[in-house]
Structures are given as structure tokens and as C-alpha cells.
C-alpha positions as CSV (number, residue, x, y, z in Angstrom):
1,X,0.0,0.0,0.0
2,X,1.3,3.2,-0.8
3,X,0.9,6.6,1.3
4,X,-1.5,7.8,-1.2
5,X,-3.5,5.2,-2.0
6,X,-3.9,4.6,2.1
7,X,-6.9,6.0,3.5
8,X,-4.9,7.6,7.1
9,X,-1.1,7.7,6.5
10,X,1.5,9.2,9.4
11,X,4.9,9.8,8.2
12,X,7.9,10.5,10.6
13,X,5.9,12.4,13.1
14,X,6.8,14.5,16.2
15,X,4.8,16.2,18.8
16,X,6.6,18.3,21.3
17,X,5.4,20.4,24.1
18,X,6.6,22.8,26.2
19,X,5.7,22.8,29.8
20,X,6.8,24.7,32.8
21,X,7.7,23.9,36.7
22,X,8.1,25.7,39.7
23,X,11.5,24.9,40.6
24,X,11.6,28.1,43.3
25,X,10.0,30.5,44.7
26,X,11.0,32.9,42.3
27,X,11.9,30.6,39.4
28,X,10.3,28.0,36.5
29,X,12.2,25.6,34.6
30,X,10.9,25.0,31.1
31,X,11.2,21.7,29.4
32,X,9.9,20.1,26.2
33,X,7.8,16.8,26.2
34,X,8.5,14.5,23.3
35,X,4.5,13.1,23.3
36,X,5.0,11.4,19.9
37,X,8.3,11.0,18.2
38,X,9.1,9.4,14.8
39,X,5.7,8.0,14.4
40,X,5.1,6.1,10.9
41,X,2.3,3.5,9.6
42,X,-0.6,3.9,7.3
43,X,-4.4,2.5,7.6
44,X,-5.9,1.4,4.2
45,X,-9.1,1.8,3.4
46,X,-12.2,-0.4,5.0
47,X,-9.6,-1.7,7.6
48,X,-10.3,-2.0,11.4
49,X,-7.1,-0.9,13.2
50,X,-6.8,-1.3,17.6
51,X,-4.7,1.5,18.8
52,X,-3.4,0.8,22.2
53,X,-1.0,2.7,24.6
54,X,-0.7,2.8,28.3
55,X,-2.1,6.3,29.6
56,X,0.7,9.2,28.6
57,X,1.6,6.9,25.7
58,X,0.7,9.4,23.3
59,X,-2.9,7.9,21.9
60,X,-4.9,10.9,22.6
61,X,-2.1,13.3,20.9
62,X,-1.8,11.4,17.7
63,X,-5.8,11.0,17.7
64,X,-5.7,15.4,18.3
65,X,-3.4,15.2,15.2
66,X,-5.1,13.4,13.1
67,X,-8.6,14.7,13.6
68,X,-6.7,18.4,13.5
69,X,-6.9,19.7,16.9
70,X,-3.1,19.7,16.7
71,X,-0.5,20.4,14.7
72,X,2.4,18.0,14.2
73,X,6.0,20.0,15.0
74,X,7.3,17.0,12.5
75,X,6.3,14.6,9.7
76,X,3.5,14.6,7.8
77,X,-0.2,13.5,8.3
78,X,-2.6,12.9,6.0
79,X,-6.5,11.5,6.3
80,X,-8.5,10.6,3.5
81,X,-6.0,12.6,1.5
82,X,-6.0,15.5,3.9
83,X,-3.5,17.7,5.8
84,X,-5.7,17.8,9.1
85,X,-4.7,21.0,10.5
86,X,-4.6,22.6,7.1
87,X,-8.0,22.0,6.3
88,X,-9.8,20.5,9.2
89,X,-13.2,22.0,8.1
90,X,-13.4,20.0,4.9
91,X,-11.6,16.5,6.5
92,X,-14.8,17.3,9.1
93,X,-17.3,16.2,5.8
94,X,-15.1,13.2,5.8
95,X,-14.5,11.8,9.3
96,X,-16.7,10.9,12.0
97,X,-15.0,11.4,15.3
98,X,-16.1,9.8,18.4
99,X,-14.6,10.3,21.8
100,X,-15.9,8.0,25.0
101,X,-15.8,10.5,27.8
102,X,-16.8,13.5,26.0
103,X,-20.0,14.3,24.1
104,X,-20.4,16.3,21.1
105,X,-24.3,16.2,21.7
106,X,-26.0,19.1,23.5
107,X,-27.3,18.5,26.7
108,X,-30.1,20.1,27.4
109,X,-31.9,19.5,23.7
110,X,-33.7,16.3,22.7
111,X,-31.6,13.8,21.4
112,X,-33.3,14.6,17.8
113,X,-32.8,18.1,18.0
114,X,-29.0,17.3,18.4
115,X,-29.2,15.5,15.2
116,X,-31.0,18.1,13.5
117,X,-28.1,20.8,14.5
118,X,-25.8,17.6,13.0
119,X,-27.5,18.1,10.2
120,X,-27.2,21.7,9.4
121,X,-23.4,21.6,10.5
122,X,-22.8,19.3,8.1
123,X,-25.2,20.5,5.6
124,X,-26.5,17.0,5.1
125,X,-29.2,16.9,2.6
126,X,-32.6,16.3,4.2
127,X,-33.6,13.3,2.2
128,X,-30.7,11.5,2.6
129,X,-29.8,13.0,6.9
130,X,-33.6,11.3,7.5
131,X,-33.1,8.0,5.4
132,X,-29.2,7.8,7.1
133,X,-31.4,8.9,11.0
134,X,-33.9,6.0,10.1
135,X,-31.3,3.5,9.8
136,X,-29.5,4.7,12.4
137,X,-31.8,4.8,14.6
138,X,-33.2,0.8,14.2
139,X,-30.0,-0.8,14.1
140,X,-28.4,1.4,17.2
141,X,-32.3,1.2,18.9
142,X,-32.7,5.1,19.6
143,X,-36.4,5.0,18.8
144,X,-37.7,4.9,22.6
145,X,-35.0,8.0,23.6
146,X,-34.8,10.1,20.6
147,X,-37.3,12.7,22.4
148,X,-35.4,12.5,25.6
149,X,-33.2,15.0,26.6
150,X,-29.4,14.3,26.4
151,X,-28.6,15.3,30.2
152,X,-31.3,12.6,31.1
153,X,-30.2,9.8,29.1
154,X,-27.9,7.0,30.5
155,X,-24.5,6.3,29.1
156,X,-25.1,3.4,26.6
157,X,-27.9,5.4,25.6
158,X,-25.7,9.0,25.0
159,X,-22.6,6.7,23.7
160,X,-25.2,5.1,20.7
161,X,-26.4,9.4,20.2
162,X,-22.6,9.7,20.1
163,X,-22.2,7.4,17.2
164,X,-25.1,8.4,15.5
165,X,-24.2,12.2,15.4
166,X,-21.0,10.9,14.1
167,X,-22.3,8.6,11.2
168,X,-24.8,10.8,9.8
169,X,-22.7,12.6,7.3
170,X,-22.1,8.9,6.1
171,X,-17.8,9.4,6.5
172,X,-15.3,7.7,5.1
173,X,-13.4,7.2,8.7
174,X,-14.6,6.2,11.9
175,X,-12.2,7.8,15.1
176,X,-13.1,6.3,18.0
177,X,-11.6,7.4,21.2
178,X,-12.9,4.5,24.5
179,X,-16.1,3.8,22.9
180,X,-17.2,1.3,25.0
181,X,-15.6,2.8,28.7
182,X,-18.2,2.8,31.6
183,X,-21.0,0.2,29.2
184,X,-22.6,-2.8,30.7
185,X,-22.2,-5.8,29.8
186,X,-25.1,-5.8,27.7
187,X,-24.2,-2.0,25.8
188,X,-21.2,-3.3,25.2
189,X,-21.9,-6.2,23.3
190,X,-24.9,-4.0,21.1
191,X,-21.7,-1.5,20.2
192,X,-19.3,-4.0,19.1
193,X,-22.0,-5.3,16.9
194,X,-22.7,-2.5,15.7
195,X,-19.3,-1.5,14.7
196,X,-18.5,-4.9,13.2
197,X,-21.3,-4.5,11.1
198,X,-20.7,-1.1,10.0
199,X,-17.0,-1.8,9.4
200,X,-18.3,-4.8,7.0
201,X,-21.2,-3.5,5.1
202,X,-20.3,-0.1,4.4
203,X,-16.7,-0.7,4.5
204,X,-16.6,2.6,6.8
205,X,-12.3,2.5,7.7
206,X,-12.2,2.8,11.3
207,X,-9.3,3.3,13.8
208,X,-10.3,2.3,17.4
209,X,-8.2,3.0,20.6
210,X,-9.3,1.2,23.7
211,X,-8.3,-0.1,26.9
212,X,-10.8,-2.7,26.7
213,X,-8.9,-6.0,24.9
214,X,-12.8,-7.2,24.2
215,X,-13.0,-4.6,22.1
216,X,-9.7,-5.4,20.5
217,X,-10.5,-9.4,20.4
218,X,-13.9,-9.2,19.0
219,X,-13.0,-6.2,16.2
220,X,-10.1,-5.6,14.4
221,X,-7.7,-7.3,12.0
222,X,-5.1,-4.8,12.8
223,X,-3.5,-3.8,15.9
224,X,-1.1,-1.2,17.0
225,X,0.7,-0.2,20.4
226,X,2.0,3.0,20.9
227,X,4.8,3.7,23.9
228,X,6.6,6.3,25.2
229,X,5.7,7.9,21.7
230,X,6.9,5.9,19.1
231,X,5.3,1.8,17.6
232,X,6.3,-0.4,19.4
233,X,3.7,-3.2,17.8
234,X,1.8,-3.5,14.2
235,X,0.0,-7.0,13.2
236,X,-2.5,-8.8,13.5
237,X,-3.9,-10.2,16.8
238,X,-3.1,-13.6,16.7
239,X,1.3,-12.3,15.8
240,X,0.1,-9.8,19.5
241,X,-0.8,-13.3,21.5
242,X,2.1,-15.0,19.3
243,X,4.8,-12.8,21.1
244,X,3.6,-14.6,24.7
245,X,1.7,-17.5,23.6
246,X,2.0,-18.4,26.9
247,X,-0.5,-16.4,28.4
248,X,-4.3,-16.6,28.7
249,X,-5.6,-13.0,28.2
250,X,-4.3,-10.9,25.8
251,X,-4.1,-8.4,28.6
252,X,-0.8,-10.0,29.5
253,X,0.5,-10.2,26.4
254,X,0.0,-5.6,25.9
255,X,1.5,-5.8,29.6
256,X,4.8,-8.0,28.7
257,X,5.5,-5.6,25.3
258,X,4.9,-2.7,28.0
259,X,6.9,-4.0,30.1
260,X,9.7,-5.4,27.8
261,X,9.9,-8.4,29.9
């Protein structure tokens, strides 16, 4: 696969920051944090890709970079053909971003007014934004909430708003940032499903980072582990169980590569 034929590709990127700490009463000391350093692979389109990283790993920055939030200080990213940070209003059109602890609904509306703000922020045709809602809205069962106000609605119920504001525009890619953190048993089961499905059928690309190896196990082809900034894992998760075979739980296996033992 070449990096323009891939549908996410992330050349040789860096992302520094600069922070400061009271070292005195009088005095700061400023140092730079190397959050993601030399970072290279590409995601082809209509794959499922698991990216993993211990907290601090630098998930959430590369997630920031390639949704456009940040800026890389190195390398080069491109998403569905796009510099992120250079045009992040037109990559919007093409992306569907999803992130577990935050919601992008608001709430105090209905959950159908939400999608009807969606709608206009996207300028989604109204033919095709209803026919999209409709489907939406059986497979992901939103019928008995859709009326309900966000702010009252329980956290399966906001996550499957969550990824229904996120799919309406029908993108290309599918960012998901802990989809599944806090769900029962029973939620999360629906949302792998769900994903599965929509990964299949519509071939929607979709990058995943979790902490939940379920998620991992029952989803993607693909898996990658980031640490201390830079790959330290790409392939499939059967050559991630291969590396300790071992051990029972692929949880063991992420915490030997972690651990380098």
C-alpha cells in the first residue's frame, strides 16, 4: 500500500510540548515533552485498526493530530487525502469522530434536535440526513429515547447518540476514542455489533483506541501499540498473542510488550 492510495497515512511524526515547573519560589524551569516521536504507519481503506498505549503513551495526541486539533511539529499526516490541520473544516465532511468521555451532543436539547443541529453543521441533505437517522436509529435502537433530553439519558444510551451524530454525514473514517468505557455488559456487546457491522457492510475505515482488549479481540484485524511515543507493535492479533503465547488473556501479552519483559 502506498501513502496515497492509504486512507490515514502518518509519516515520521513528532509532537513536542513545552511545559513549565516551579522549581523556586522565584523561578520555572521549562522543558519540552517529546509526546510522539518518529511515528510512521498507514491505515488502508475499509480496515479495522486497535490502537493501544498505556495512559501518557501518546494515543490521545496522535488521535488530536489526526482529527486536527493539533498540529504536528514534525512529519506529515494525511487523512483521507488531507492535511488535518490545514484543512480540518473540509476533512470534518469526511470523518466521524467519536470520543468515549466527552460528548459532542447538546445537553439540554432532545436527542433529535442534536441530530437536526448535526444536520445543518454538516449541511447534510434532508432526504438522505432522515433516510441515514432512520437507519441509524433501528440498528443502534434510539427509537424509545430520541425525544429524551441528552442530560437525562444514560451512558449506553448518549454513547449510541454519540455514534449516530458521528455517522450521519455517512464518513469515510470512523475515530473512535474508549467507545465502550463505563458500558454494561449488555451496551457493550450492542456496540461491538454495531461496529462490526458497519466496518463490514459499508466498509466505513475505522481506527479504534481502547483499553478494553474485548474490544480489541472481537474487532479488528489490525493492531497497534504506541509507547513512550513511538510503535512499538503493528500486526494482527493472533502475531500480539504469538509474542507470549503463553499467556491466557491478551491483557498479558499488551503488559509484557509494555513492560519489555
Amino acid at each position: 500500500m502506498t501513502a496515497e492510495s492509504a486512507m490515514i497515512d502518518v509519516h515520521e511524526v513528532a509532537r513536542t510540548f513545552t511545559v513549565s515547573k516551579r522549581v523556586g519560589p522565584l523561578r520555572r524551569e521549562r522543558r519540552v515533552v517529546h509526546a510522539v516521536r518518529d511515528l510512521s504507519f498507514t491505515v488502508a481503506a475499509g480496515d479495522f485498526v486497535g490502537y493501544l498505549g498505556p495512559n501518557g503513551a501518546g494515543k490521545s495526541t496522535t488521535i488530536k493530530m489526526l482529527t486536527g486539533i493539533l498540529a504536528p511539529t514534525g512529519g506529515r499526516v494525511r487523512v483521507a487525502g488531507l492535511d488535518p490541520a490545514r484543512r480540518r473544516t473540509a476533512l470534518a465532511r469526511r470523518i466521524g469522530v467519536v470520543f468515549g468521555q466527552r460528548t459532542t451532543l447538546w445537553w439540554d436539547l432532545p436527542l433529535t434536535d442534536s441530530f437536526e443541529l448535526v444536520r445543518h453543521l454538516y449541511k447534510v441533505d434532508r432526504v438522505a440526513f432522515r433516510k441515514r437517522l432512520d437507519e441509524l436509529t433501528e440498528l443502534l435502537g434510539l427509537d424509545a429515547f430520541l425525544r429524551t433530553p441528552v442530560r437525562q439519558l444514560s451512558l449506553g444510551q448518549r454513547m449510541r447518540g454519540d455514534i449516530t451524530a458521528a455517522l450521519l454525514h455517512d464518513p469515510e473514517v470512523l475515530i473512535l476514542d474508549e467507545p465502550t468505557i463505563g458500558l454494561d455488559v449488555v451496551s457493550k456487546a450492542a456496540m461491538r455489533g454495531f461496529l462490526g457491522s458497519l466496518n463490514a457492510e459499508r466498509g466505513t475505515t475505522v481506527l479504534l483506541t481502547t483499553h478494553d482488549m474485548g474490544d480489541i479481540e472481537r474487532l479488528c484485524r489490525r493492531v497497534m501499540l504506541i509507547d513512550h511515543g513511538r510503535l512499538a507493535f503493528d500486526g494482527t492479533v493472533e502475531d500480539l498473542r504469538a509474542t507470549a503465547p503463553e499467556e491466557s488473556s491478551i491483557e498479558d501479552v499488551v503488559a509484557r510488550l509494555y513492560t519489555g519483559q
